[in-house]
C-alpha positions in Angstrom: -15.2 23.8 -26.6 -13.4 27.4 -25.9 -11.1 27.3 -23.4 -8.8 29.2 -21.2 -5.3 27.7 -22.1 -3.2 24.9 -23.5 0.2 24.2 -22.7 2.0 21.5 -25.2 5.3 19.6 -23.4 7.3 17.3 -24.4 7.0 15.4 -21.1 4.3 15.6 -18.7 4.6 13.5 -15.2 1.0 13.4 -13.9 2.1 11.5 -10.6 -0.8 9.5 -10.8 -1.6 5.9 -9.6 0.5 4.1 -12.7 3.5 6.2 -12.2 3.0 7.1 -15.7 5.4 9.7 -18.0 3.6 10.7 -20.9 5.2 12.1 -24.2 3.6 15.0 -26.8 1.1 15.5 -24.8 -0.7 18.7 -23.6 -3.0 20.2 -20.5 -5.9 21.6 -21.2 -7.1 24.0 -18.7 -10.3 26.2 -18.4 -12.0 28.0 -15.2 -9.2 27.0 -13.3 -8.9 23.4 -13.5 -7.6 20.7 -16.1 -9.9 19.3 -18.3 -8.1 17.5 -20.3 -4.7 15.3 -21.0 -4.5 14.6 -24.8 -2.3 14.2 -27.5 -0.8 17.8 -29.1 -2.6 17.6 -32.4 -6.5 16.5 -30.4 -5.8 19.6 -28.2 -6.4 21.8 -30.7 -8.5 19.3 -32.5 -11.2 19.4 -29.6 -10.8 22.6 -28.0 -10.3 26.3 -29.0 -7.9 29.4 -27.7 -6.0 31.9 -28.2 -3.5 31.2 -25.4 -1.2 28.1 -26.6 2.1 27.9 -25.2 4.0 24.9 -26.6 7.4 23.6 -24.6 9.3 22.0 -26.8 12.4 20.4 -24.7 10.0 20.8 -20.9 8.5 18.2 -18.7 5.4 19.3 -16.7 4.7 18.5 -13.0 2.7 19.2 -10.2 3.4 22.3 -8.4 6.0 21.4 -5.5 4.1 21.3 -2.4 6.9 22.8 0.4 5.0 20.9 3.5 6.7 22.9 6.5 8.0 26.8 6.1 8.6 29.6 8.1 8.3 31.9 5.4 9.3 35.4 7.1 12.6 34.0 8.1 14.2 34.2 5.0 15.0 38.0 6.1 17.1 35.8 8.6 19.1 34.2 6.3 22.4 33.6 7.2 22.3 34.8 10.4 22.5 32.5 12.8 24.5 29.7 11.0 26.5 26.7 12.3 24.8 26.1 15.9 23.0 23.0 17.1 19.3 23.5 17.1 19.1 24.6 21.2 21.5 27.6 20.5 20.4 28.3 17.6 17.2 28.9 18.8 17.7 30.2 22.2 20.8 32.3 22.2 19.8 34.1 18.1 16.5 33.2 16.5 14.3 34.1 19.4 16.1 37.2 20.4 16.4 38.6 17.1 12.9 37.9 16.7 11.7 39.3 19.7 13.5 42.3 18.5 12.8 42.2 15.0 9.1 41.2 14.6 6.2 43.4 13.4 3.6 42.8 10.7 6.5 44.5 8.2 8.9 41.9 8.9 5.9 39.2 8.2 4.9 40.8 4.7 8.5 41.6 4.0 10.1 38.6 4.5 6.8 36.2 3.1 7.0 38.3 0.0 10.5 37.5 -0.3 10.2 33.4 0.4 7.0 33.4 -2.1 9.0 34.5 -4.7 12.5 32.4 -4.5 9.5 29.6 -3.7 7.7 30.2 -7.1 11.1 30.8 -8.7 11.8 26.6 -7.7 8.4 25.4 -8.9 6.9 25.8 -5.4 2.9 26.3 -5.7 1.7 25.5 -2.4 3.2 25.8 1.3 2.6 25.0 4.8 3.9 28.5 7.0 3.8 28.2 10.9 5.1 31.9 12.0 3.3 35.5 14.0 1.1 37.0 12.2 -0.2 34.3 9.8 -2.6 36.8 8.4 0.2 39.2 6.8 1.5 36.1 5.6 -2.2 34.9 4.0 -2.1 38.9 2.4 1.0 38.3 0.7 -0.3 35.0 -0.9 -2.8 36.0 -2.3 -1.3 39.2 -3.8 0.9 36.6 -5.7 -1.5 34.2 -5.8 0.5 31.7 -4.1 -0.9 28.7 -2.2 -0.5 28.7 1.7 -1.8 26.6 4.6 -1.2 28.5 7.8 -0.1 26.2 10.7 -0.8 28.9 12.9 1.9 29.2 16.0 0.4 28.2 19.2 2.8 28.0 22.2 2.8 28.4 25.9 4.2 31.8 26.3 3.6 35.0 25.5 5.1 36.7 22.0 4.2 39.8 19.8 1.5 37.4 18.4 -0.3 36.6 21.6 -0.1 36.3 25.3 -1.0 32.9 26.0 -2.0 29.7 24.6 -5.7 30.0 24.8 -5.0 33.5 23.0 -3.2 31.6 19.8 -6.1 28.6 20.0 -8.7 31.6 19.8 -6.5 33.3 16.8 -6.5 30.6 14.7 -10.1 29.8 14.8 -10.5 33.6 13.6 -8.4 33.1 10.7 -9.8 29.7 10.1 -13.3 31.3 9.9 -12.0 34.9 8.0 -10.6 32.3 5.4 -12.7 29.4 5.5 -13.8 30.0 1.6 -10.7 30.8 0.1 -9.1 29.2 -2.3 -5.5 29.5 -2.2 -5.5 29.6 1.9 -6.2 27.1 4.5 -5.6 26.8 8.1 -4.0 24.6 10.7 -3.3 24.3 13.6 0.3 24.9 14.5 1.7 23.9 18.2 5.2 24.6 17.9 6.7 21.5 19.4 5.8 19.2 22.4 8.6 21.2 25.0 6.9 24.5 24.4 3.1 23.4 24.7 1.7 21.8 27.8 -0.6 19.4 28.2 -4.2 21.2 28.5 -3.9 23.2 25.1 -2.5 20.2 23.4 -5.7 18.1 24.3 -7.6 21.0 23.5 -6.1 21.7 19.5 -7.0 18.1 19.4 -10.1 18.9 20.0 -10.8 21.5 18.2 -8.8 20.5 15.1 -11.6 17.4 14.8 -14.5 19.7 14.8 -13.2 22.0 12.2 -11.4 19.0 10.5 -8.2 20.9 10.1 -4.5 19.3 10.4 -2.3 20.1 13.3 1.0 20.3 12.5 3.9 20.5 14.9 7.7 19.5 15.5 8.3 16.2 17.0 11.5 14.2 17.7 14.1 16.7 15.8 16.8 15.8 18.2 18.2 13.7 21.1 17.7 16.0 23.6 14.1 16.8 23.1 13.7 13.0 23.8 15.8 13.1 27.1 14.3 16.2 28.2 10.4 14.4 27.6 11.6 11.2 29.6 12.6 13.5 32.6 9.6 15.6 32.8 6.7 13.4 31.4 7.6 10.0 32.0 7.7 8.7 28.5 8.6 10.1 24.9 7.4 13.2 23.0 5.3 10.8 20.6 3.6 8.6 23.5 2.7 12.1 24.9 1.0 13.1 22.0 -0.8 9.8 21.3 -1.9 9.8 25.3 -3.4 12.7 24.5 -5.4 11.4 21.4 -3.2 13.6 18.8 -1.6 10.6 16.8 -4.0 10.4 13.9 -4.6 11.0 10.4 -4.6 14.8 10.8 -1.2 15.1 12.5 1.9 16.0 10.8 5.2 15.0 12.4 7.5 17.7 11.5 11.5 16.4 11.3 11.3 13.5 13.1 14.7 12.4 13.0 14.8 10.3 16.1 12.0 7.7 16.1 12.1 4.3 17.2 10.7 0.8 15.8 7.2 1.2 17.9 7.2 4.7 17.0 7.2 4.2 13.0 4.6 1.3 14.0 2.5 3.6 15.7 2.6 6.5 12.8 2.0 4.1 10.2 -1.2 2.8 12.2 -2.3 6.2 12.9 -2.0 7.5 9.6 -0.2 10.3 10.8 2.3 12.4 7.7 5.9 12.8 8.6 7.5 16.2 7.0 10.9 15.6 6.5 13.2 18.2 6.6 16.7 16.9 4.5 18.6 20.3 4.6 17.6 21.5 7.9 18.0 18.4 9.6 21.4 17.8 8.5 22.7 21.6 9.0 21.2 21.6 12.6 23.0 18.4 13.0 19.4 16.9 14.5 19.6 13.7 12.9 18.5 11.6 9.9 14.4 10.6 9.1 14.5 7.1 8.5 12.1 7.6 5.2 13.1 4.3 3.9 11.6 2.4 6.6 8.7 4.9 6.9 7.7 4.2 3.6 7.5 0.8 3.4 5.3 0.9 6.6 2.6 3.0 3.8 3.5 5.7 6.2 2.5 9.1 3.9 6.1 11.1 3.9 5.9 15.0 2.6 9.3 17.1 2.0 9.4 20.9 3.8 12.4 23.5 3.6 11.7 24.3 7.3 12.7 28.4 7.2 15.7 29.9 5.7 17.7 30.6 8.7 18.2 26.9 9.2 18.3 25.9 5.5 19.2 28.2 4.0 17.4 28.4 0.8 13.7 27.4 -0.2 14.4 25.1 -3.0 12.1 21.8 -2.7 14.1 20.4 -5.8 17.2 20.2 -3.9 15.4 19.0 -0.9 14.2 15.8 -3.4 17.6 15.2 -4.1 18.9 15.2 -0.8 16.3 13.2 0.5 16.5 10.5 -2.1 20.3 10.3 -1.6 19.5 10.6 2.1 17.7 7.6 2.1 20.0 5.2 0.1 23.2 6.3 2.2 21.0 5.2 5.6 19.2 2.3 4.5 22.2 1.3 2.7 20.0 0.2 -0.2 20.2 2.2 -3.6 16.5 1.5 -4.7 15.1 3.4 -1.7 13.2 6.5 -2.3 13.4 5.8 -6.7 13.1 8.7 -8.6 9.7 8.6 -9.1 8.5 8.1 -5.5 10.3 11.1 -4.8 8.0 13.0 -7.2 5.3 11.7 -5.2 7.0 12.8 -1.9 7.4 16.0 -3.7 3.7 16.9 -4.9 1.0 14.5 -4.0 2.3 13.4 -0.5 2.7 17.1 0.5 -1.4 17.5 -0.8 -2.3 15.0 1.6 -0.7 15.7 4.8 -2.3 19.6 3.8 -5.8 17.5 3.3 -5.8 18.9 0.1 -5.2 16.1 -2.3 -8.7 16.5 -3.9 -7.6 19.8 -5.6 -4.0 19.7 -5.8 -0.9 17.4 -6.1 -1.0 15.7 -9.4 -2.3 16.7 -13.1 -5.7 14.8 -13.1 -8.6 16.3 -14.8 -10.7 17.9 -12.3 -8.1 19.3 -10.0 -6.8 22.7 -9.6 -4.1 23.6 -12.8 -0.9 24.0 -10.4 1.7 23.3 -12.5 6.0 23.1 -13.0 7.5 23.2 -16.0 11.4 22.5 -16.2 13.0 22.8 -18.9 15.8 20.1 -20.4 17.9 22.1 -22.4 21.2 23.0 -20.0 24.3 20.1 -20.7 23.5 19.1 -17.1 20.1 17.9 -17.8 21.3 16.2 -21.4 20.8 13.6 -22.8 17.3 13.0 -21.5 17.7 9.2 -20.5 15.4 9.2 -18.3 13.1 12.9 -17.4 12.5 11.6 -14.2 15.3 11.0 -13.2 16.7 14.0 -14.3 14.3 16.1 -13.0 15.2 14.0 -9.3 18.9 14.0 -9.8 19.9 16.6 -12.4 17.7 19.6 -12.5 18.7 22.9 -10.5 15.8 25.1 -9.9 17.3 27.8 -12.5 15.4 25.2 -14.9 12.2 26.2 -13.5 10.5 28.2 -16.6 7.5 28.6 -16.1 4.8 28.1 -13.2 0.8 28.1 -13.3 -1.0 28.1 -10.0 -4.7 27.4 -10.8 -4.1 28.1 -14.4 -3.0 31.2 -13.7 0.6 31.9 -14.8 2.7 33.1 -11.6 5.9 32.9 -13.4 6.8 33.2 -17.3 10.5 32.2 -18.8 11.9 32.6 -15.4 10.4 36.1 -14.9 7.7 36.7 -12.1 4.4 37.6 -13.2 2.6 38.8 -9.4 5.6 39.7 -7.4 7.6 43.2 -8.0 11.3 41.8 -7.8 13.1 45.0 -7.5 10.9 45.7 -4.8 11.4 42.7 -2.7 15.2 43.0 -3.2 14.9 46.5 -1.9 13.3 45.8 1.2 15.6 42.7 1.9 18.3 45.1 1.7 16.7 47.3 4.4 16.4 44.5 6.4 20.2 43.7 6.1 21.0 47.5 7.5 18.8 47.0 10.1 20.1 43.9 11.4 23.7 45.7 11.0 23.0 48.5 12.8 21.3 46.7 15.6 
């Protein structure tokens, strides 16, 4: 059988159902897809090409799934550090953006994420920000995977004027991208404080008919809970289960401050939590209690959340953080184990997207998104143990090389669909601009 490309590895980790590590084994990819796992030697035994890469001291993984972004703020970096999340927001992000914004700064600063993403083994994220469009153009120039949670609030930006205006813009770019394969849609309410009531029930709604996820944040910090109590009457989570949001579909962005009913009432709603490690921590919002999320069979997904609160868009250190993360608060050591993390780190993120058909783990049939990290630096030596090293060890400069269906994105650490000298150029434009004013 001709096919399209072999890659031979060392390691692969398939993050299938039996937690498996395979050794000397290779991925066999045509049209696409994998169709096959095998030894080295019945690769080339059973099928024929001319493209063979071979990886001697690698490990192959799923492509990272970064479950919540806001891509075009990584032209933001840096600028509004070391404020809780209320100022941060009120008093710099949202002025400068209301400044700032334009359909440039979208393809600008997307083009920049996508690459440092890719550059970390990224292959797939979820972006709520303006203009989701400019931010589907640059994916698929880099052929880059990209669900866009697409904003929906209840006041006016340079996006839309109201909240009926976002509902009806997502629908567009739901139907303009309803066949594409590297872009899917969501919907995006921004949290429950900036959405009322009628748009809310309507997104639910909606996002049943076109069986889409919504995706919103929930419960980042104390305050958004005191501030629901006083004007609703009950919790930001009750609110959105009174309104017939809580289901499989939704996904819980942060949620740092839930109580014992609340975990209860996620895990029997089959709603995803996205949690956040870096950004929670550097916002001060508060901790995700993941251990105690999991073992309710709750689904938990990791996101960077934007650069201007993280401020980098590495899901590898976001692993590690969340793995430590959850031994420090649980006060157990075996929570979160190196290879749950994986899962929390690929197939997890697939199926709070609803994509975990195509993507997520290396399984013949599914889409060839792949990782490869290489073993060779002293701090990933001796290889003990290649999951945990890739958990606890690996820095993203490991990432090698990057396929996202079968097509390479990203070739001994050199980007094959994005013009780097270009993208630093423009993020140095954006740098005077901000300076200036």
């Amino acid at each position: 059988m001709n096919v399209d490309l072999i890659i031979k590895s060392k390691w692969i980790a398939p993050v299938d159902s039996k937690e498996s590590l395979i050794i000397d084994h290779a991925i066999v990819i045509n049209n696409k897809k994998i169709v096959a796992l095998c030894p080295h030697k019945e690769a080339t035994d059973k099928f024929i090409t001319s493209n063979i890469i071979e990886l001697d001291n690698h490990i192959l993984i799923p492509g990272l799934i970064n479950a919540h972004c806001h891509a075009p703020m990584t032209l933001l970096r840096g600028i509004a550090d070391d404020l809780p999340l209320e100022d941060w927001l009120n008093k710099k992000i949202w002025p400068l953006e209301e400044k700032f914004i334009s359909q440039e700064f979208v393809e600008d600063g997307a083009e920049l994420a996508i690459a440092e993403m890719i550059l970390s083994g990224t292959t797939c994220f979820a972006d709520m920000y303006f203009y989701p469009d400019c931010v589907a153009k640059k994916a698929i120039d880099s052929n880059m995977r990209v669900q866009l949670a697409c904003p929906v609030l209840d006041f006016p930006t340079i996006w839309a004027q109201s909240a009926d205006e976002y509902i009806q813009k997502t629908i567009t770019i739901h139907d303009n991208y309803r066949n594409s394969e590297l872009i899917s849609v969501a919907f995006g309410p921004h949290a429950p404080y900036t959405v009322s009531d009628a748009p809310l029930k309507k997104i639910g709604a909606l996002a049943e008919e076109l069986d889409i996820p919504i995706h919103i944040h929930v419960h980042e910090t104390e305050k958004e809970i005191s501030d629901s109590m006083k004007e609703f009457g009950c919790r930001p989570l009750r609110r959105l289960s009174n309104l017939r949001l809580v289901s499989p579909r939704l996904n819980c962005v942060h949620a740092t401050q839930l109580n014992e009913g609340e975990i209860e009432l996620i895990a029997e709603s089959g709603s995803n939590i996205v949690h956040c490690p870096a950004s929670n921590m550097k916002l001060a919002s508060g901790i995700c209690n993941v251990s105690h999320l999991i073992k309710n069979d709750t689904n938990v997904c990791l996101g960077t959340d934007g650069a201007a609160s993280n401020n980098e868009l590495n899901l590898l250190k976001e692993a590690r953080l969340a793995s430590l993360l959850a031994k420090i608060s649980s006060q157990d050591a075996s929570s979160l184990p190196a290879h749950k993390t994986l899962e929390v780190m690929t197939i997890n993120g697939a199926r709070a997207l609803g994509l975990e058909a195509s993507i997520g783990s290396l399984e013949v049939g599914k889409l060839a998104d792949i990782t490869a990290i290489s073993f060779e630096a002293v701090n990933t030596m001796p290889v003990n143990n290649p999951l945990s090293q890739v958990v606890y060890s690996a820095n993203s400069t490991q990432v090698t090389h990057v396929w996202i269906g079968g097509r390479m994105v990203l070739r001994d650490r050199s980007l094959e669909t994005i013009d780097m000298n270009a993208i630093k150029d423009k993020a140095k434009c954006w740098q005077h601009r901000f300076e200036q004013g």
